[in-house]
C-alpha positions in Angstrom: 5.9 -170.2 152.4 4.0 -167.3 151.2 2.1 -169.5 148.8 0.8 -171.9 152.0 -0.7 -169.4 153.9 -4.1 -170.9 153.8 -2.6 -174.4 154.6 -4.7 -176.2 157.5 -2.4 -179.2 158.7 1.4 -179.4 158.5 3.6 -182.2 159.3 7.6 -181.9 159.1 10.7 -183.2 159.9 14.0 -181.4 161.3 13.7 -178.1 161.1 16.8 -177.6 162.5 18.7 -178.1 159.2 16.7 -175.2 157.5 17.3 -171.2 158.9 14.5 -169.9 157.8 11.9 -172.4 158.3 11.1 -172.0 162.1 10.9 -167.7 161.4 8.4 -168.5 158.1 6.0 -170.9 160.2 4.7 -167.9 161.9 3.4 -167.0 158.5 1.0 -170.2 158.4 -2.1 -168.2 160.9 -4.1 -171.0 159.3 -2.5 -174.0 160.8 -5.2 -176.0 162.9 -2.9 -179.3 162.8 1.0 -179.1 163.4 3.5 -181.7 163.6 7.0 -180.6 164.3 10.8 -182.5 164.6 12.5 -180.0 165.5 15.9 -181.7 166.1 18.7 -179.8 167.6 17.6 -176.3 167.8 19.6 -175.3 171.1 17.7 -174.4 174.3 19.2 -170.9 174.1 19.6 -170.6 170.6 17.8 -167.5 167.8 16.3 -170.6 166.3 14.7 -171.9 169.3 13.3 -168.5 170.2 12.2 -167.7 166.7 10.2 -171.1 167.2 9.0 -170.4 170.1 8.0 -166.8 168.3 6.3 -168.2 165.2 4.1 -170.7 167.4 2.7 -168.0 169.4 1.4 -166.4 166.2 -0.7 -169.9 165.3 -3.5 -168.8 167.3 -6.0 -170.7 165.5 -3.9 -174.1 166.0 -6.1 -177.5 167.6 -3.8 -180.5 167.3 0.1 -180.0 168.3 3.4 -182.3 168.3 6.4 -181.2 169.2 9.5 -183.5 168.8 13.2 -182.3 169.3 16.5 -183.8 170.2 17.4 -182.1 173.5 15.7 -179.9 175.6 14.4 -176.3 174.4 13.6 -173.2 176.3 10.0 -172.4 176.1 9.1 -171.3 179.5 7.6 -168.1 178.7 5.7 -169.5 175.6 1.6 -168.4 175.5 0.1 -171.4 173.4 -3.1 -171.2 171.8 -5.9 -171.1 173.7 -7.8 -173.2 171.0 -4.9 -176.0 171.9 -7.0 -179.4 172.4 -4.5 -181.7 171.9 -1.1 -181.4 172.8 1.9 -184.8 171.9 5.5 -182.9 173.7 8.6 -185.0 173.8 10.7 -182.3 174.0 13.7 -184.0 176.8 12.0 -181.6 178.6 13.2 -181.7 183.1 10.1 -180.5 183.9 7.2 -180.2 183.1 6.4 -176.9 181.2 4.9 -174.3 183.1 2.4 -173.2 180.7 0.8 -176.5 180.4 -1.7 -175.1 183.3 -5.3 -174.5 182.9 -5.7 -170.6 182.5 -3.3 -170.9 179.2 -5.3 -174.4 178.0 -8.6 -174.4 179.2 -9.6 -176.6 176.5 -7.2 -179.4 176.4 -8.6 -183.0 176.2 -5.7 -184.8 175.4 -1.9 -184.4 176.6 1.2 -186.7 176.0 4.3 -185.3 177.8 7.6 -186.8 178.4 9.4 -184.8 181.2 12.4 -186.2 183.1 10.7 -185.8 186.5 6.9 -186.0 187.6 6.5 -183.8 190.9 3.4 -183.8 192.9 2.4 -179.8 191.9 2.5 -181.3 188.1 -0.3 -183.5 189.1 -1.9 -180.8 191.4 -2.2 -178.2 187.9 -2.8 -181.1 185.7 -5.9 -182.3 187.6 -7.2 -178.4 187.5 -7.6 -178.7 183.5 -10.8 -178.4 183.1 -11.6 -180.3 180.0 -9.0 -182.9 179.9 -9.9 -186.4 178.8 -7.0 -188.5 178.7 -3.3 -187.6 180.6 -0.3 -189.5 179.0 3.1 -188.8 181.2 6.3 -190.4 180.3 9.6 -190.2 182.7 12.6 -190.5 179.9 15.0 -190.5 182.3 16.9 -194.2 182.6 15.5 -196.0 185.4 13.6 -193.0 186.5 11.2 -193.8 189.4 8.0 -191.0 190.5 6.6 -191.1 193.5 3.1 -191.8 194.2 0.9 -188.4 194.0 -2.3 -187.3 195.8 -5.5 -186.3 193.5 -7.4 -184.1 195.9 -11.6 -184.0 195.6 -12.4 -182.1 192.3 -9.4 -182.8 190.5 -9.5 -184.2 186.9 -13.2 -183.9 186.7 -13.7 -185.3 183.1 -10.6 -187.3 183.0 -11.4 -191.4 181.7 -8.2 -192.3 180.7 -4.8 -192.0 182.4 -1.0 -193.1 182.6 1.1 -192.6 184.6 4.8 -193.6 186.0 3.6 -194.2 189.0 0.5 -194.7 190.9 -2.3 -192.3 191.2 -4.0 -192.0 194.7 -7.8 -190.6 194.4 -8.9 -189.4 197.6 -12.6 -189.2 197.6 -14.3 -186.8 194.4 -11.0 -186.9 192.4 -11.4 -188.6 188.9 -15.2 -189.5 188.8 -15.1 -190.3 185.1 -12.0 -192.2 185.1 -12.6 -195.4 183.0 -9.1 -196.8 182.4 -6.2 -196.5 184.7 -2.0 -197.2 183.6 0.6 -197.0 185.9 3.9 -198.7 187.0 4.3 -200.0 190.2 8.4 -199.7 190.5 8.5 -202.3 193.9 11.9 -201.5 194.9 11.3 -197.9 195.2 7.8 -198.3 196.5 9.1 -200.2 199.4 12.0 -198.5 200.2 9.8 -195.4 201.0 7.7 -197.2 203.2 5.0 -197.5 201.0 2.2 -200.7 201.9 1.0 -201.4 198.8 -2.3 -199.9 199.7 -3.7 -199.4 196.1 -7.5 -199.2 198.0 -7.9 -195.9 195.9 -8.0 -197.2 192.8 -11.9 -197.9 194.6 -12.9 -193.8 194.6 -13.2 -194.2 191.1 -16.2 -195.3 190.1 -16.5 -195.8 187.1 -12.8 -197.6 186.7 -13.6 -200.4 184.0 -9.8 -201.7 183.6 -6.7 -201.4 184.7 -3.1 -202.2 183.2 -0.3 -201.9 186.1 3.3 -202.7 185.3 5.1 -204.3 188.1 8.7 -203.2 188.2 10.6 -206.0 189.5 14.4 -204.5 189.5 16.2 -204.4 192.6 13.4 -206.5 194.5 13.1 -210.2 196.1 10.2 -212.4 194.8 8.6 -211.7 198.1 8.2 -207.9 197.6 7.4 -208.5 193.7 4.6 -210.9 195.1 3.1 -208.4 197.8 2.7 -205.3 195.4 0.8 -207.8 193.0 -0.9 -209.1 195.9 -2.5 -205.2 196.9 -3.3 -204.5 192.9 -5.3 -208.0 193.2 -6.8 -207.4 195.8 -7.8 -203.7 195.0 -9.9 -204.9 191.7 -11.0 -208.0 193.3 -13.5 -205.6 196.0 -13.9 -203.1 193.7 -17.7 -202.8 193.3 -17.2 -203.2 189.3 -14.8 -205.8 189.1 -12.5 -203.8 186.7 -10.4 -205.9 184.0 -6.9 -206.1 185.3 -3.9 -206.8 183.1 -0.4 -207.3 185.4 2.7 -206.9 183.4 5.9 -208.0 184.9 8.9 -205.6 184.0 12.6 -206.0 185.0 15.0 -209.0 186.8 14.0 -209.6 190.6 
């Protein structure tokens, strides 16, 4: 690669198949855009680590995607503090622990896919100081989150989020949220006592639409009917009447 080391934006596909390639990258200190299959590199493997290795050295790197076939072991990694927009699918349990905001204090846009969404995720999420719109996938079949707390302050410039499960706002979280996705798994929902209480959905005030997925497996038409009932009636007394969109998902 010594002939691409001025090369600004880089987009490739299984690196996995070539021994050298993942070491060489480090060599591309230009890089502002990456794309990256990575296929199966192991989690414990050289490879992985030599990844992990040259990414470190991209400290002038804005726009990353990382794609691989199974999980890899990047716990220690130190990104980029220039990182503004991050795309991981990495089959990734959890979700990273440098994705926090001392490491990425100027990360606007994230799109994770983690097998699990705990409430401390959402708690370091919401402290990113500059994040504008929070993408988090659960790849695990039939994987259900539970709803999480957003404390005052949290997600300050957020205005666009979605989730796998419902976001409660207590007062002074999310004051810029504009849009709002989440699923509303009933079966789950109810089964943990939960009311359907989506009231708020009205500490946001500047909410302009909402797209919530109603997960119908494992419930009666009567539960399906209440939790659509409580999104209803959450954007009906909201003070800006906020465009809902209610998907149905699953067999009652």
């Amino acid at each position: 690669m010594g002939n691409l080391t001025s090369l600004e934006d880089l987009f490739v596909d299984n690196v996995s198949k070539s021994a050298n390639f993942v070491k060489e990258l480090g060599k591309l200190t230009e890089l502002r855009r990456l794309g990256i299959w990575i296929g199966e590199l192991g989690a414990e493997s050289r490879k992985c680590k030599a990844f992990v290795e040259s990414l470190e050295k991209l400290q002038k790197i804005k726009i990353l995607g990382v794609w691989s076939a199974q999980e890899a072991n990047w716990e220690t990694h130190v990104p980029s503090r220039q990182l503004r927009e991050l795309l991981l699918d990495t089959k990734s349990s959890r979700l990273p622990m440098w994705i926090n905001p001392s490491l990425l204090p100027n990360l606007t846009y994230l799109w994770v896919s983690v097998k699990a969404v705990k409430e401390h995720d959402i708690e370091t999420l919401g402290r990113l100081p500059e994040l504008l719109t929070m993408e988090l996938m659960v790849t695990v079949s039939g994987g259900y989150s539970p709803p999480c707390e957003c404390s005052d302050g949290a997600f300050p410039k957020l205005k666009h989020w979605d989730t796998p499960a419902p976001l409660l706002a207590l007062k002074g979280a999310m004051p810029s949220v504009e849009s709002a996705r989440f699923k509303v798994h009933v079966r789950s929902l109810k089964d943990s006592n939960f009311d359907f209480d989506f009231g708020s959905l009205g500490n946001l005030p500047l909410l302009e639409k909402a797209k919530v997925q109603i997960d119908c497996t494992g419930a009666d038409a009567r539960e399906v009917e209440e939790a659509e009932a409580g999104v209803r009636h959450t954007i009906q007394v909201h003070p800006n009447r906020p465009f809902l969109s209610l998907i149905r998902h699953g067999i009652t």
